[in-house]
C-alpha positions as a Markdown table, in Angstrom:
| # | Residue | x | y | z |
|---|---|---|---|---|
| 1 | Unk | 214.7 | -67.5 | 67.6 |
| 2 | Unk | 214.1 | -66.1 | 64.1 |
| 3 | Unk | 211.9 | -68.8 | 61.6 |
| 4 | Unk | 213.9 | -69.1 | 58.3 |
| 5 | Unk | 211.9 | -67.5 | 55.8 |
| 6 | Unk | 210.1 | -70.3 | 54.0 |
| 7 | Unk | 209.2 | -68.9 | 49.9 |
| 8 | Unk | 208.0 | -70.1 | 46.7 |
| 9 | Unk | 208.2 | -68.6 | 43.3 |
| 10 | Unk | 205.2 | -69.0 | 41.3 |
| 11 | Unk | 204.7 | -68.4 | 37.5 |
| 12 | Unk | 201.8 | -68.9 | 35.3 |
| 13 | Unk | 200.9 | -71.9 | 33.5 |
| 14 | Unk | 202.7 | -72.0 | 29.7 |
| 15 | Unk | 199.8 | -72.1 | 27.1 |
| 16 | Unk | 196.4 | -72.7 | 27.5 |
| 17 | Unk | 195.3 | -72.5 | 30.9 |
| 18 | Unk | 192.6 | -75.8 | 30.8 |
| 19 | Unk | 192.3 | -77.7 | 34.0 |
| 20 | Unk | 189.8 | -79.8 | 36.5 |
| 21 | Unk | 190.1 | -79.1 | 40.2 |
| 22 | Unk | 188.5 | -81.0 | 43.2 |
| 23 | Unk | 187.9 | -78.0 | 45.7 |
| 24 | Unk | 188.5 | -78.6 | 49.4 |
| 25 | Unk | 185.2 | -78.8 | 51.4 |
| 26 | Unk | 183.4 | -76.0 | 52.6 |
| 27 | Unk | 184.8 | -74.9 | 55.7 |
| 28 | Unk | 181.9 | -72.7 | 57.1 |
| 29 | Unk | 179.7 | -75.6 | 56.8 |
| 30 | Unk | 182.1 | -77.9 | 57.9 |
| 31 | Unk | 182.9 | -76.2 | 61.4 |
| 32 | Unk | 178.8 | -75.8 | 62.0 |
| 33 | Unk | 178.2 | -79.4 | 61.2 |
| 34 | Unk | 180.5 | -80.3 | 63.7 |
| 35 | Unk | 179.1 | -78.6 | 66.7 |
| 36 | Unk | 175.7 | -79.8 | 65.5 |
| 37 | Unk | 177.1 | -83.5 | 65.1 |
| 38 | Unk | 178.4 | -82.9 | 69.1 |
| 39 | Unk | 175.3 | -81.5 | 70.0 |
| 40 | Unk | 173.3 | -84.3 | 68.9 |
| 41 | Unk | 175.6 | -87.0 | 70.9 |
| 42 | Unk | 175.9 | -89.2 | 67.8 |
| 43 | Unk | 178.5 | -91.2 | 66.7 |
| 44 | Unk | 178.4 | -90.9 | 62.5 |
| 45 | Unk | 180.7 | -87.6 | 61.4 |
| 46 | Unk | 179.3 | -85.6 | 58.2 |
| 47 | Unk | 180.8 | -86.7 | 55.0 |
| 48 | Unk | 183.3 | -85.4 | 53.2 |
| 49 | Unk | 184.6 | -82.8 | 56.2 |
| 50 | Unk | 187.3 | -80.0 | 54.9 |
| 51 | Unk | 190.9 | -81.2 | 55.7 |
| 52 | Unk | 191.6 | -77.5 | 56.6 |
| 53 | Unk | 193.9 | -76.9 | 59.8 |
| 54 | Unk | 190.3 | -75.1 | 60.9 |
| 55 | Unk | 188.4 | -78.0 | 61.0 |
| 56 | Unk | 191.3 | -80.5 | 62.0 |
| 57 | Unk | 191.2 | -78.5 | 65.3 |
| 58 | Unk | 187.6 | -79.0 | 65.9 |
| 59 | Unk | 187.9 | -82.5 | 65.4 |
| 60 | Unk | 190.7 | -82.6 | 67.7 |
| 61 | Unk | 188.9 | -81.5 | 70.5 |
| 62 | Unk | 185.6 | -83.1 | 70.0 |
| 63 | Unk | 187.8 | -86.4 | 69.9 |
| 64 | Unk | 190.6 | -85.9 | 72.4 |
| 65 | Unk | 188.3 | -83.9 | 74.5 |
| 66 | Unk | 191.4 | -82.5 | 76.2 |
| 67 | Unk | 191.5 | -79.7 | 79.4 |
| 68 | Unk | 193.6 | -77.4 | 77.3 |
| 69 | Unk | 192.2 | -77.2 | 73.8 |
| 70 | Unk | 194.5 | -75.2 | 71.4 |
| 71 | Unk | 192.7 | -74.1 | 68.5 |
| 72 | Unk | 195.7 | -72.2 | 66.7 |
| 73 | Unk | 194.8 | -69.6 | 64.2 |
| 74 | Unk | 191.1 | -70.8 | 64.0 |
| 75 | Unk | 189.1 | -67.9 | 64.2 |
| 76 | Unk | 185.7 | -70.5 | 63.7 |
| 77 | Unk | 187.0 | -72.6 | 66.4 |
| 78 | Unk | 187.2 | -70.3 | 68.9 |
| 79 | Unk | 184.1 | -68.7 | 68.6 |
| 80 | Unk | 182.1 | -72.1 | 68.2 |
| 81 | Unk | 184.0 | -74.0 | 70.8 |
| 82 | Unk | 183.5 | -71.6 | 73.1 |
| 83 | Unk | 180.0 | -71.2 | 73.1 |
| 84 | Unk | 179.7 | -75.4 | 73.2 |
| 85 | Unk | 182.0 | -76.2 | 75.9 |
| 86 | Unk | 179.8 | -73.4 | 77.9 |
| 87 | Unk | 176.9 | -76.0 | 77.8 |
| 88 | Unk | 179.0 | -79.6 | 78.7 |
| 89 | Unk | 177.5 | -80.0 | 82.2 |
| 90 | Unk | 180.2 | -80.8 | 84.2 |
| 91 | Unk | 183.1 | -80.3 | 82.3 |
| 92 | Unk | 186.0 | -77.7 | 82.3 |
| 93 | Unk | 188.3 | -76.4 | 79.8 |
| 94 | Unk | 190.9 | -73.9 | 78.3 |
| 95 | Unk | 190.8 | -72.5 | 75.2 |
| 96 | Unk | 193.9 | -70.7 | 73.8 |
| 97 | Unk | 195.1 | -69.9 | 70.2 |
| 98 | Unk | 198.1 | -68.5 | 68.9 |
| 99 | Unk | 199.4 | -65.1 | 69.9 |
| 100 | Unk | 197.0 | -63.1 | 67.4 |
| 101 | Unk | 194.3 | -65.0 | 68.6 |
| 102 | Unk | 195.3 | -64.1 | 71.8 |
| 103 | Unk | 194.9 | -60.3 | 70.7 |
| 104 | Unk | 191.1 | -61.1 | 68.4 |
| 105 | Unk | 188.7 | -59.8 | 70.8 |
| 106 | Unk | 185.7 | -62.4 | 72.2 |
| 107 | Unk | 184.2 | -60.4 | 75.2 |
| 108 | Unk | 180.6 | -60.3 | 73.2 |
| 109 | Unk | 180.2 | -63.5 | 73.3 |
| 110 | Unk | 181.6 | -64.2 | 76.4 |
| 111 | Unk | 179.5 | -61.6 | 77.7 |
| 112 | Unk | 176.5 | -62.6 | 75.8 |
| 113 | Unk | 176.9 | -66.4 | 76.8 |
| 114 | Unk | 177.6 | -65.1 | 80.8 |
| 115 | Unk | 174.3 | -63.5 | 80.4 |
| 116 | Unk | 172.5 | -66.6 | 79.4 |
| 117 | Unk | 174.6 | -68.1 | 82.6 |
| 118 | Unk | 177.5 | -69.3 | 81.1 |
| 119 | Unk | 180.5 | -69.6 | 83.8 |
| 120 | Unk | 183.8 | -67.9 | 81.6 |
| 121 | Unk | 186.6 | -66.4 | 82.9 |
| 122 | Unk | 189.5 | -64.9 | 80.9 |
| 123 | Unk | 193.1 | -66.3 | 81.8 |
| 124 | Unk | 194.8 | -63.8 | 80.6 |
| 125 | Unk | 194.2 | -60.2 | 79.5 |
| 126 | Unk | 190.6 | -59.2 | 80.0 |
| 127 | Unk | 188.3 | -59.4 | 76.7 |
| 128 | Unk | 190.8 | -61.9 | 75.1 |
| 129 | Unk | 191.4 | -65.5 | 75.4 |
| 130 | Unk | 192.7 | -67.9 | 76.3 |
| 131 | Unk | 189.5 | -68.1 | 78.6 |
| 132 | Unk | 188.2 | -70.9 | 81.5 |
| 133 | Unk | 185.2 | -72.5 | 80.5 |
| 134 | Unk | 183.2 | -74.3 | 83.1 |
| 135 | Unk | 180.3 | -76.0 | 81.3 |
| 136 | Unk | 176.5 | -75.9 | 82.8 |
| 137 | Unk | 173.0 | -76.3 | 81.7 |
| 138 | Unk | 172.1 | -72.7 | 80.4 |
| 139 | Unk | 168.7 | -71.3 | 80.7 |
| 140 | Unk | 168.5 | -69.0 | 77.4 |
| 141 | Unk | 165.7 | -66.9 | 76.8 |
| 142 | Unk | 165.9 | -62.8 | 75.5 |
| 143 | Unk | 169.6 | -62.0 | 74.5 |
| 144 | Unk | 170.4 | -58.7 | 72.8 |
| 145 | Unk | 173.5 | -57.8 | 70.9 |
| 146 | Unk | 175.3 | -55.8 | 68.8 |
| 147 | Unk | 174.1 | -56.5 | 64.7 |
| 148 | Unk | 177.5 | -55.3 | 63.5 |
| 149 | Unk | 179.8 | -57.7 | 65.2 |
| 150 | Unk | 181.3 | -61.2 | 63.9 |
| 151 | Unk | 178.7 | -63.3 | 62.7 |
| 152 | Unk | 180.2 | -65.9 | 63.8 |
| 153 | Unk | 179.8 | -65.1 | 67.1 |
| 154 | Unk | 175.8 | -64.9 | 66.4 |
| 155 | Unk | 176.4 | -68.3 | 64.8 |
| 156 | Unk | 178.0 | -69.1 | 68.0 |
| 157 | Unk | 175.0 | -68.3 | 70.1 |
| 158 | Unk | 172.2 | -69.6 | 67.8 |
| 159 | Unk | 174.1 | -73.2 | 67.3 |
| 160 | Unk | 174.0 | -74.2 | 71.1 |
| 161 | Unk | 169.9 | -72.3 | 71.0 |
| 162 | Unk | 168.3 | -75.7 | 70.9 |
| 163 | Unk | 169.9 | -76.7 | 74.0 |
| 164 | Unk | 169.1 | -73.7 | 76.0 |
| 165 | Unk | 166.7 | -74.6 | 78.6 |
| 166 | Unk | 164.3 | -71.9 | 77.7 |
| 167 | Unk | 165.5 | -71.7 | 73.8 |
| 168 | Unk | 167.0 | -68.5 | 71.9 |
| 169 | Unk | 165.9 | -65.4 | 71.5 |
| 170 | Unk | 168.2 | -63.4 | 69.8 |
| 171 | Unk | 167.7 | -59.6 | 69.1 |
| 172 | Unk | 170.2 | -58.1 | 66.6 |
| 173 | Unk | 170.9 | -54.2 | 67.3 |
| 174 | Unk | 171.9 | -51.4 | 64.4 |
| 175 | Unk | 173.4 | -52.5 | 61.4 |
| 176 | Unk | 173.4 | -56.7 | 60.2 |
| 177 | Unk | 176.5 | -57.7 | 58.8 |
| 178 | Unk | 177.6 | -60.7 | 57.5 |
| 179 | Unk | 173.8 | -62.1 | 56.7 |
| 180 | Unk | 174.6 | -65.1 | 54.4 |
| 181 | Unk | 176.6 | -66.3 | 57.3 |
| 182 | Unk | 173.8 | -66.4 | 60.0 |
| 183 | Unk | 171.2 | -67.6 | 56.7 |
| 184 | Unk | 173.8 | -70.4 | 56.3 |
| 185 | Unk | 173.9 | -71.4 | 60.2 |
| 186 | Unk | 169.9 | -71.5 | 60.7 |
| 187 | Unk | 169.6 | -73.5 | 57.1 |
| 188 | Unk | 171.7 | -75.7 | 58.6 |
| 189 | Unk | 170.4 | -76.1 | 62.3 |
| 190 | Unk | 166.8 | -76.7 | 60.3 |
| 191 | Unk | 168.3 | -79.5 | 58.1 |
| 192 | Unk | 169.3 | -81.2 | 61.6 |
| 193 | Unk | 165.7 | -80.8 | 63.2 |
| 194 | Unk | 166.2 | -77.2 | 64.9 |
| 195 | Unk | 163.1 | -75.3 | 65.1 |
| 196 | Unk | 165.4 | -71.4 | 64.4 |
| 197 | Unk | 164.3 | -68.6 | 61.9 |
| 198 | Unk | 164.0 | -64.9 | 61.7 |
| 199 | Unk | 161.1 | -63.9 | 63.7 |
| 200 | Unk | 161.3 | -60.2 | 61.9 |
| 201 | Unk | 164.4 | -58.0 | 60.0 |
| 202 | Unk | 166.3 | -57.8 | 63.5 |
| 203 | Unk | 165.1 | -60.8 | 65.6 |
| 204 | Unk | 165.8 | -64.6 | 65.3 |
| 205 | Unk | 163.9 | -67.2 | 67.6 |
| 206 | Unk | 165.3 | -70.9 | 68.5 |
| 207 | Unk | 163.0 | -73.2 | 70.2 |
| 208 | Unk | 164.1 | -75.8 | 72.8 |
| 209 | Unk | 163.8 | -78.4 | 70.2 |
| 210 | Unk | 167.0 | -80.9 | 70.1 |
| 211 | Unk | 168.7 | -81.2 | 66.5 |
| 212 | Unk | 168.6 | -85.2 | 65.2 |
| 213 | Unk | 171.2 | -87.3 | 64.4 |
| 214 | Unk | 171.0 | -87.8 | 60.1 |
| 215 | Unk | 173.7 | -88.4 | 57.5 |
| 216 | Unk | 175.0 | -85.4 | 56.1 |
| 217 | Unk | 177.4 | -84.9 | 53.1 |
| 218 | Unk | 179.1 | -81.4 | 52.6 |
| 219 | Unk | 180.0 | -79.8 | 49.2 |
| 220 | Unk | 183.0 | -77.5 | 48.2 |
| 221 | Unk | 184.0 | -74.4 | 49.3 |
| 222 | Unk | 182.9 | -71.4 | 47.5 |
| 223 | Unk | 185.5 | -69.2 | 49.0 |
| 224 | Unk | 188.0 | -71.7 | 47.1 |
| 225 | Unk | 186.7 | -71.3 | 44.1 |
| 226 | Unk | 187.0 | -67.2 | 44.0 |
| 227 | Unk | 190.8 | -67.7 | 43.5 |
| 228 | Unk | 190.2 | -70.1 | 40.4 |
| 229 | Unk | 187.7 | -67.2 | 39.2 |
| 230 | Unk | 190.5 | -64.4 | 39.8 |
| 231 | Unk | 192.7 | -66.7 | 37.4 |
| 232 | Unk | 190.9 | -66.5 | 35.0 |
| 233 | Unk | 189.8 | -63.4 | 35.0 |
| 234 | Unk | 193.2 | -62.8 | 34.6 |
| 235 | Unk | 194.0 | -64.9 | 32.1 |
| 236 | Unk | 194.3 | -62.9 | 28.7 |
| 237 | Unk | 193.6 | -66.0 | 26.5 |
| 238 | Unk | 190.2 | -66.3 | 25.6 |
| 239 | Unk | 190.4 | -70.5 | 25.3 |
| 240 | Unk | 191.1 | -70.8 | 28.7 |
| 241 | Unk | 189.1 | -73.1 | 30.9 |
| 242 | Unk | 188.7 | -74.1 | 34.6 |
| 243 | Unk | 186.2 | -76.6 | 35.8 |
| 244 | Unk | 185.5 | -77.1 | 39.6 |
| 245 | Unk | 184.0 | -79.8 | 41.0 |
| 246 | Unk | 181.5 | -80.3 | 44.0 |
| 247 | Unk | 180.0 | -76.9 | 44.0 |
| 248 | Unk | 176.1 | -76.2 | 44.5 |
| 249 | Unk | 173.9 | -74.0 | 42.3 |
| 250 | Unk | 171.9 | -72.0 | 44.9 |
| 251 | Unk | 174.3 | -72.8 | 47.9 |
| 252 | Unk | 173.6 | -71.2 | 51.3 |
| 253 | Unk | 177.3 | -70.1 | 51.7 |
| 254 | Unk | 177.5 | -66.6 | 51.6 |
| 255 | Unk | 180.6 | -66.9 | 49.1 |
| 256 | Unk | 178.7 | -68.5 | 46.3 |
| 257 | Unk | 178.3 | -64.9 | 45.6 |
| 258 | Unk | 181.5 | -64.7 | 43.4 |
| 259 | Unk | 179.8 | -66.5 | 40.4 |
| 260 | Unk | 177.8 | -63.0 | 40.1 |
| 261 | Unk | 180.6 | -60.6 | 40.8 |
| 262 | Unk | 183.4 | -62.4 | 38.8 |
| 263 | Unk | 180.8 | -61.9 | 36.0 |
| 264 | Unk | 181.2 | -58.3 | 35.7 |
| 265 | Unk | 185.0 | -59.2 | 35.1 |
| 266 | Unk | 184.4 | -61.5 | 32.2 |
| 267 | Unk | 184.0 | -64.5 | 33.6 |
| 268 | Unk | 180.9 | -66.8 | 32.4 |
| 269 | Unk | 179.9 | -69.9 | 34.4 |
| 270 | Unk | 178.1 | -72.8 | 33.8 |
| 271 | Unk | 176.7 | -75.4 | 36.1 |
| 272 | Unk | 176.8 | -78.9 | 34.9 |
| 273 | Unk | 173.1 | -79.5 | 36.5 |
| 274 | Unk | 171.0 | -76.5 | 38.3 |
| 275 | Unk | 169.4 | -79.4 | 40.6 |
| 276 | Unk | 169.3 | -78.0 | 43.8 |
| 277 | Unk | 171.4 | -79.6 | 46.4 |
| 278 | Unk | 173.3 | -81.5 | 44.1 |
| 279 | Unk | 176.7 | -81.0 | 43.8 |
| 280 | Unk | 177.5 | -80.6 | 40.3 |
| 281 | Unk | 181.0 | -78.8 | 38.1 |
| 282 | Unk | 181.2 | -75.4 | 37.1 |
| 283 | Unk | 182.7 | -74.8 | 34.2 |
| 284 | Unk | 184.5 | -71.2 | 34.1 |
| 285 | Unk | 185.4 | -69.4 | 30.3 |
| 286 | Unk | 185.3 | -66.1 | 29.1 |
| 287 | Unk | 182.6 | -64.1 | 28.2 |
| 288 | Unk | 184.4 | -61.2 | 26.5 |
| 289 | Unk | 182.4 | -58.2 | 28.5 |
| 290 | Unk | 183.7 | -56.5 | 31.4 |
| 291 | Unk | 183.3 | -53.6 | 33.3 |
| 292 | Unk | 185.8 | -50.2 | 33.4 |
| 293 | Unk | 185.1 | -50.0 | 37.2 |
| 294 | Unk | 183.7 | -51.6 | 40.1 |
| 295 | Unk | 181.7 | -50.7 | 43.3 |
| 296 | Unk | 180.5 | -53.6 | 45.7 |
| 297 | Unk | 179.4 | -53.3 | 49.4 |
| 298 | Unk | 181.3 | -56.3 | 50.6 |
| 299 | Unk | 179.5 | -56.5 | 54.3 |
| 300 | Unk | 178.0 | -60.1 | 53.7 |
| 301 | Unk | 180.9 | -61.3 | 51.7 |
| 302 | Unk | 184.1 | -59.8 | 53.5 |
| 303 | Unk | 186.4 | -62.7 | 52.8 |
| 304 | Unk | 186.0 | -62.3 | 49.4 |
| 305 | Unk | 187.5 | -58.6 | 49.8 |
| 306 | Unk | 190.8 | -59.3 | 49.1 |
| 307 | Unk | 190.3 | -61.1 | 46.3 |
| 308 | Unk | 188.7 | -58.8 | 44.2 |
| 309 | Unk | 190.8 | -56.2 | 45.3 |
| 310 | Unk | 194.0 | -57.9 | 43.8 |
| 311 | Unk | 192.2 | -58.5 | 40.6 |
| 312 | Unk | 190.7 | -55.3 | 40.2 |
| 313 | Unk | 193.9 | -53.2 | 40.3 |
| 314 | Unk | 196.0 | -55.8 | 38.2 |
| 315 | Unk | 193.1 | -55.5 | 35.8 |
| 316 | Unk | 193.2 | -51.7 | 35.9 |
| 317 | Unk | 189.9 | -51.8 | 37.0 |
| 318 | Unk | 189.3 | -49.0 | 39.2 |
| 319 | Unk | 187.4 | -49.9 | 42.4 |
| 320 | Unk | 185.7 | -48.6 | 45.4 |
| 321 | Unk | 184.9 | -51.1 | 48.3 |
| 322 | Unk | 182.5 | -50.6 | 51.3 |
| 323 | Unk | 181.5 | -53.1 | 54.0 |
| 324 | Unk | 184.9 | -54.0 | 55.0 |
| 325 | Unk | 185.0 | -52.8 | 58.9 |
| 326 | Unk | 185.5 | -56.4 | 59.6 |
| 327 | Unk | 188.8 | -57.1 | 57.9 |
| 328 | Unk | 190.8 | -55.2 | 60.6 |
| 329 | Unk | 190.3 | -58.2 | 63.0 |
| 330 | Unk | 190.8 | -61.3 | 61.4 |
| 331 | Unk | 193.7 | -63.0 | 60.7 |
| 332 | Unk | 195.5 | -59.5 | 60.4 |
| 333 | Unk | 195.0 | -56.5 | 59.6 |
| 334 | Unk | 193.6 | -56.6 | 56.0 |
| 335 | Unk | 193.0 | -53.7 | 55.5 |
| 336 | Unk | 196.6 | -52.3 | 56.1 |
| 337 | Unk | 198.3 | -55.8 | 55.0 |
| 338 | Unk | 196.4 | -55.4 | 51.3 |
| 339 | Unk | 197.8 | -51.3 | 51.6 |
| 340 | Unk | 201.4 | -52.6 | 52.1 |
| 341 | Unk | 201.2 | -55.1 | 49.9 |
| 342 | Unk | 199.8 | -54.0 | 46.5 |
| 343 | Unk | 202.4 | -51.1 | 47.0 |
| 344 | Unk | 204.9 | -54.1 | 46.0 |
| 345 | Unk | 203.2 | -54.9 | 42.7 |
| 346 | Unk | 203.1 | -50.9 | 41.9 |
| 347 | Unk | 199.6 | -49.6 | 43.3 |
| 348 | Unk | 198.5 | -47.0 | 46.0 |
| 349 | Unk | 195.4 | -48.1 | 47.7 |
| 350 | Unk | 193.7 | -46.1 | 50.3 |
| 351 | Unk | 191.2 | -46.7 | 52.8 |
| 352 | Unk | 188.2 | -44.7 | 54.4 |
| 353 | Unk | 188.2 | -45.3 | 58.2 |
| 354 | Unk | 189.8 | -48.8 | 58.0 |
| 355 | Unk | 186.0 | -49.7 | 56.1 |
| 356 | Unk | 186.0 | -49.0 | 52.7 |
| 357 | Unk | 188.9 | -49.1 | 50.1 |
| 358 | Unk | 189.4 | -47.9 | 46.7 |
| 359 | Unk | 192.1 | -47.5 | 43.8 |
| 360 | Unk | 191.7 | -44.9 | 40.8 |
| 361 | Unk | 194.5 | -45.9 | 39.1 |
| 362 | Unk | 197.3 | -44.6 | 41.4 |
| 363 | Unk | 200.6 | -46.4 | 40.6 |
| 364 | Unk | 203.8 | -46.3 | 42.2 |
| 365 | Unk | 207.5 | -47.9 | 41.5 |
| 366 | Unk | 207.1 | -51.9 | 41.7 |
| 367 | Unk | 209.6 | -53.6 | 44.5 |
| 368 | Unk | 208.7 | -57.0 | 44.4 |
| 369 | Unk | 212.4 | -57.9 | 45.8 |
| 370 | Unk | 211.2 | -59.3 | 49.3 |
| 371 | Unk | 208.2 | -61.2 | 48.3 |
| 372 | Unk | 204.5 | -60.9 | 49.4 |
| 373 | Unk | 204.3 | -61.3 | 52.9 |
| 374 | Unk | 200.8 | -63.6 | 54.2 |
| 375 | Unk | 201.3 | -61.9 | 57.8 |
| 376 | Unk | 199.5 | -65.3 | 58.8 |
| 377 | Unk | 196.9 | -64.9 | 57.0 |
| 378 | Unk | 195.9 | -67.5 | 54.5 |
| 379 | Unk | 193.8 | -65.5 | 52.4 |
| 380 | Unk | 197.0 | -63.1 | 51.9 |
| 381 | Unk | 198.9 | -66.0 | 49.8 |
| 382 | Unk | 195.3 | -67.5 | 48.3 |
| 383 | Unk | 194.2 | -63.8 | 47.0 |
| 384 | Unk | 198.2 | -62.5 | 45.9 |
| 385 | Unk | 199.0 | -66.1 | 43.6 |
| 386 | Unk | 196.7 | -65.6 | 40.5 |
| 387 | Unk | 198.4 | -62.5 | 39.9 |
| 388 | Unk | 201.2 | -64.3 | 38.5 |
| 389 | Unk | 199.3 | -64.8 | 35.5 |
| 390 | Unk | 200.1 | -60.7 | 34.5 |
| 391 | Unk | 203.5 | -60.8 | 35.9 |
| 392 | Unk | 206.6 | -62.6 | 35.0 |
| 393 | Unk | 206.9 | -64.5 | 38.2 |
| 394 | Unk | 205.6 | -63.8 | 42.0 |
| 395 | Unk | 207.5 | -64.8 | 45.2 |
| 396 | Unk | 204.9 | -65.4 | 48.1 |
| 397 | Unk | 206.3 | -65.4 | 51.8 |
| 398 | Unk | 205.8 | -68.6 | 54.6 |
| 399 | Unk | 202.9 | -70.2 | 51.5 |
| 400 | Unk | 202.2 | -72.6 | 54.2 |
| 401 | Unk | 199.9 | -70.5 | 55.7 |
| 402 | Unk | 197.1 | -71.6 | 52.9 |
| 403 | Unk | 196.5 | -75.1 | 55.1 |
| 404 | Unk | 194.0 | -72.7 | 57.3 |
| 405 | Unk | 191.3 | -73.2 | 54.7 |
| 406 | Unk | 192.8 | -74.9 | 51.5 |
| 407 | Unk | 195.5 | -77.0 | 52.1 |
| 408 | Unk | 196.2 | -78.7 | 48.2 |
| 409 | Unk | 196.3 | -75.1 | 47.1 |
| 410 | Unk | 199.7 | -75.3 | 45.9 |
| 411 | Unk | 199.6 | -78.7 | 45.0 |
| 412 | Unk | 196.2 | -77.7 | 42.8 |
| 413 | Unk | 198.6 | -75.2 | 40.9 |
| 414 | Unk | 201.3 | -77.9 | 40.1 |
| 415 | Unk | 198.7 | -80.0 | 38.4 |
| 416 | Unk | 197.5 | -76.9 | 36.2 |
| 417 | Unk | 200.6 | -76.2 | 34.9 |
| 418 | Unk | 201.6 | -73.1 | 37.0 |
| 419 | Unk | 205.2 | -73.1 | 38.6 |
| 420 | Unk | 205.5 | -73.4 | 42.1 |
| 421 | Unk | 209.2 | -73.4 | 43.6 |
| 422 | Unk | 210.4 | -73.5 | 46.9 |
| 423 | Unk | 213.5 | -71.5 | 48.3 |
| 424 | Unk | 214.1 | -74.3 | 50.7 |
């Protein structure tokens, strides 16, 4: 049965763009407090959780604590829960996903958590879920895997280390992507009692040292705000001003990075305190200076890939992107999704071995007829919006898709002033 294409129209805010916006919790941290909060056994959830269909499914199942466990789209979910159900003693489960899930490969962690004694078995096609997960005391110890996979499959493994019999030892091989991620997952096993660091450059140790129950409040998402930067940066009126509240100077999220990068793109921010750990409101204006062309290694920032790339190229920024070998297996295929769609809004992109990308300025006839497809991907329809404010109008295809990671996105636009239809 075919869906009826769900669509809205978007166009930019008339005037002055000046608004406040109260971003969604921080997912990352969200989905790792969780696990911690079940590891601990205690019965007081963090503060201030994301209302993101991620994180909804992880409170699902740590609630309902039901045999089949469908996680969706939930990338997090899947690699977390996995790794936790693997130490519930005396429990079994399944855990399935939608049908791309169902083709995201998991077999290094399943392999890596079978070698600490993990009892998985795949339901379906080998390497994929939906798996079996018969949950036992794990003994832990030495565990060596590849540094150029997922990292949240190394967050998978080092979150359940405290409960390993025998601890975490985790030894990282070739190339470490995705660092902030991992820095973010230890910082936040230490504020719960975990005894984990980096032992050297490639090796991480986890003592058998159980996390403690504490009261723990979560700030805003990082990742959230990039798409507030992009509209800006887009913005071509130099009064223009976004504030966002609930974000951290010096936040462990690996995102926080955009403050940095959007300011080579004319884009100054301002914290309303520097007090570490505070949450506090950026204010975002113009600074008048930008760059003619940008070059970023993206490999401990990937989601914020397509982002940039959108801006870049309706900026006529030229740009050449490295570090992006991971896009090809999240949601969708980035890599080719960002090709086929910036062809509709009139610019070539190419890619070097499905892990760099770069425009020089290649244009080609605009065909904006059938919308921008989000392929399920809700970065797709977060990253493609703020374009509207260089173009007369964009239509964006099934917009629901945002409520993976920011579900008031559209209703955040609304309240700015920006149009937001719906074909329905």
């Amino acid at each position: 049965m075919n869906v009826p294409l769900m669509q809205y129209n978007i166009t930019a805010p008339d005037g002055v763009l000046n608004t406040v916006v109260k971003l969604p919790a921080s997912k990352s941290i969200s989905n790792r407090a969780l696990i911690i909060y079940a590891l601990t056994g205690g019965d007081v959830l963090p503060e201030n959780l994301s209302d993101c269909d991620d994180t909804e499914v992880i409170v699902r199942a740590l609630k309902d604590n039901p045999y089949e466990i469908d996680i969706m789209g939930a990338g997090t979910a899947m690699r977390f829960m996995t790794a936790y159900l693997a130490t519930r003693a005396g429990e079994e489960h399944v855990v399935t996903g939608t049908e791309r899930m169902q083709h995201r490969p998991i077999h290094v962690l399943v392999e890596a958590l079978q070698r600490l004694g993990a009892d998985i078995s795949y339901v379906g096609e080998q390497g994929f879920p939906p798996l079996r997960i018969r949950g036992r005391q794990l003994e832990g110890g030495l565990l060596e895997v590849p540094g150029n996979i997922s990292s949240q499959f190394v967050s998978a493994l080092l979150l359940i280390g405290p409960m390993l019999r025998d601890g975490l030892e985790l030894h990282l091989t070739g190339e470490i992507i995705s660092r902030p991620y991992i820095d973010l997952t230890l910082w936040m096993m230490r504020e719960f009692g975990a005894d984990a660091d980096w032992d050297d450059f490639e090796t991480i140790k986890v003592k058998a040292v159980p996390y403690r129950e504490r009261p723990y409040f979560i700030e805003s998402d990082w990742s959230a705000a990039s798409y507030w930067y992009e509209m800006l940066a887009l913005s071509k009126n130099e009064d223009d001003e976004v504030r966002l509240e609930g974000l951290m100077d010096g936040s462990k999220q690996g995102d926080s990075s955009v403050r940095y990068l959007f300011s080579l793109l004319g884009v100054k921010s301002t914290f309303g305190t520097m007090q570490a750990g505070i949450p506090t409101t950026v204010t975002l204006r113009h600074s008048g200076h930008c760059v003619p062309r940008l070059e970023y290694d993206f490999v401990n920032s990937p989601d914020l890939a397509q982002t940039f790339i959108v801006c870049c190229a309706v900026m006529g920024i030229p740009f050449h992107f490295r570090g992006l070998s991971t896009l090809k297996i999240k949601e969708t295929d980035r890599i080719e999704a960002m090709k086929t769609e910036m062809r509709k809004l009139g610019y070539v992109l190419h890619d070097i071995d499905g892990k760099e990308m770069y425009w020089d300025g290649e244009r080609c006839e605009v065909n904006q007829e059938q919308g921008i497809d989000t392929y399920e991907d809700h970065r797709m329809a977060l990253a493609f919006a703020p374009a509207v404010m260089r173009l007369p109008s964009l239509r964006i295809n099934h917009p629901q898709v945002v409520t993976k990671s920011y579900p008031r996105f559209w209703d955040d636009l609304k309240t700015t002033g920006f149009g937001v239809n719906s074909n329905e």
